[in-house]
C-alpha positions, -999 to 999 in steps of 0.1 A, spaced: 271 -254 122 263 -258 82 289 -261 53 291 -229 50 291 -212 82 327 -245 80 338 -234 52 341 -194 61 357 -201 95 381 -223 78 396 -203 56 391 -166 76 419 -191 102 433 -210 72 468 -193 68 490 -203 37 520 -224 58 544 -232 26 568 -203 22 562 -191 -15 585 -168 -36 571 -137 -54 580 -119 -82 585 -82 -78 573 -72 -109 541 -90 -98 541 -72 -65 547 -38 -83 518 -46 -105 493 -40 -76 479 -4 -74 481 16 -46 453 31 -32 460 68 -18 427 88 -12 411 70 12 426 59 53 397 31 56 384 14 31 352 -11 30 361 -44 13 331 -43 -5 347 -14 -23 381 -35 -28 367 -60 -46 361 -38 -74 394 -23 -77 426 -32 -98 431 -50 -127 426 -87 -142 459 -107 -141 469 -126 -167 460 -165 -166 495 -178 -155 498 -151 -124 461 -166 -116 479 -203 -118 510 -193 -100 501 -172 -73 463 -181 -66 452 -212 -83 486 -231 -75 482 -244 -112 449 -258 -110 437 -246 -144 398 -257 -135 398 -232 -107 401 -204 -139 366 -215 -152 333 -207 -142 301 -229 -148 278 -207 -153 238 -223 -168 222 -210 -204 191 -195 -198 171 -189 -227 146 -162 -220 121 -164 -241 114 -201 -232 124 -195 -194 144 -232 -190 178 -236 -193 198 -251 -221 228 -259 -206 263 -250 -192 285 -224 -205 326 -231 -193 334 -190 -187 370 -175 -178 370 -156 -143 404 -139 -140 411 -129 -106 421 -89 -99 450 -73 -85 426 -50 -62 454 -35 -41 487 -27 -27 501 -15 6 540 -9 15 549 -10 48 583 -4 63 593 -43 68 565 -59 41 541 -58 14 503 -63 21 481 -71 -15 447 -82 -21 435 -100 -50 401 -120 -57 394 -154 -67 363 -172 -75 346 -205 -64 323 -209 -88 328 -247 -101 292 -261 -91 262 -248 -108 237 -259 -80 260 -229 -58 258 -190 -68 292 -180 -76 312 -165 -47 339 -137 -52 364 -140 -23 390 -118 -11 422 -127 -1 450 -104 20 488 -115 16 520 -100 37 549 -103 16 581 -97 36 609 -79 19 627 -110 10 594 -118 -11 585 -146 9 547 -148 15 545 -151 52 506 -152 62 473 -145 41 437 -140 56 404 -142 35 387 -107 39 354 -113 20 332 -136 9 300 -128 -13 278 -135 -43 254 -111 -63 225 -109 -34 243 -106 -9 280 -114 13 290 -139 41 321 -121 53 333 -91 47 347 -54 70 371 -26 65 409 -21 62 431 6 79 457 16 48 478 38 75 485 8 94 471 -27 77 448 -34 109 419 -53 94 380 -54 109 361 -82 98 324 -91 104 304 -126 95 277 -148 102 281 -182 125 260 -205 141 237 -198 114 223 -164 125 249 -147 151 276 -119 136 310 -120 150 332 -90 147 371 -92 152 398 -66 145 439 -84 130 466 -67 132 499 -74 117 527 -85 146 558 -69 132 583 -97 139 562 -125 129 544 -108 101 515 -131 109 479 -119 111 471 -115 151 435 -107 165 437 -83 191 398 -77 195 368 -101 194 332 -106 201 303 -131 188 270 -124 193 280 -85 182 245 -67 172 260 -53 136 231 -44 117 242 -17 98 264 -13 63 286 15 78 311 -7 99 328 27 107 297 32 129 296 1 139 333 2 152 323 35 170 291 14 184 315 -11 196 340 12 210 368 -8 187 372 29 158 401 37 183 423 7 185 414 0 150 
């Protein structure tokens, strides 16, 4: 299994175990989204709007202030070589909000984007909020760069089940379907197969194809 193939199984299973407090203003500063019941996290990603750097240090960077920066190459154009390294500001977004009877499900992205020999990657990450304000579980939702993604699926905004698809052992697409267990508030998968022939961009289809669009 290569580094990356590691490094998405790692933190797809790599739920947040401190209990962290959250503002509600911060909650309340995640938009809803009301016209759609399933929505592609490809589409996510593009929602919401920038927080502000210290949200990005408290709630996503845990005050690691390099994590705000990208390094991204000068490439001069008319010479076709590169200059140098530009330090560039990524501010994650507040892509989403969802409120459930008992908790709060947001979405925001981040960026690992620190090594210029890697393209820079826009993640997704999925948080349930209880309604103390406690964070009580978190899942990464998608992974990609410019060409292309590594992770990525659909979520149900009637009931916060999630449908995830992503590449391991190199070559073979898994597909799995979380949904959120009401006492524990923890991220559960109810559904799971690897080796899943998923070829197409419509994973509505696809969850048809798999006979999962039901349960899901």
């Amino acid at each position: 299994m290569n580094r990356n193939v590691l490094f998405i199984f790692s933190l797809v299973f790599c739920h947040i175990m401190y209990a962290q407090e959250y503002n509600p203003e911060y909650i309340n500063s995640f938009k809803e989204i009301e016209e759609y019941n399933i929505v592609d996290f490809g589409k996510v990603i593009q929602l919401g709007d920038n927080m502000t750097k210290k949200e990005a240090l408290n709630y996503v960077y845990n005050g690691d202030t390099a994590r705000l920066y990208c390094i991204q190459e000068i490439f001069n154009m008319e010479t076709e070589k590169t200059e140098g390294t530009i330090r560039e500001l990524f501010l994650p977004k507040k892509c989403m909000r969802i409120d459930m009877e008992n908790y709060y499900l947001i979405a925001n992205t981040s960026y690992r984007c620190q090594d210029i020999n890697e393209l820079t990657r826009v993640l997704l990450t999925i948080y349930i909020i209880g309604k103390d304000y406690l964070l009580k579980d978190s899942i990464i939702a998608y992974i990609g760069h410019e060409y292309d993604y590594e992770l990525t699926g659909l979520i149900n905004l009637k009931n916060a089940n999630v449908f995830l698809t992503g590449i391991e052992n190199k070559t073979e697409r898994y597909a799995k379907i979380f949904r959120i267990n009401q006492n524990s508030l923890k991220f559960e998968i109810v559904r799971e197969k690897h080796n899943a022939e998923l070829n197409s961009e419509n994973w509505k289809k696809e969850l048809e194809k798999l006979d999962w669009l039901g349960e899901f």
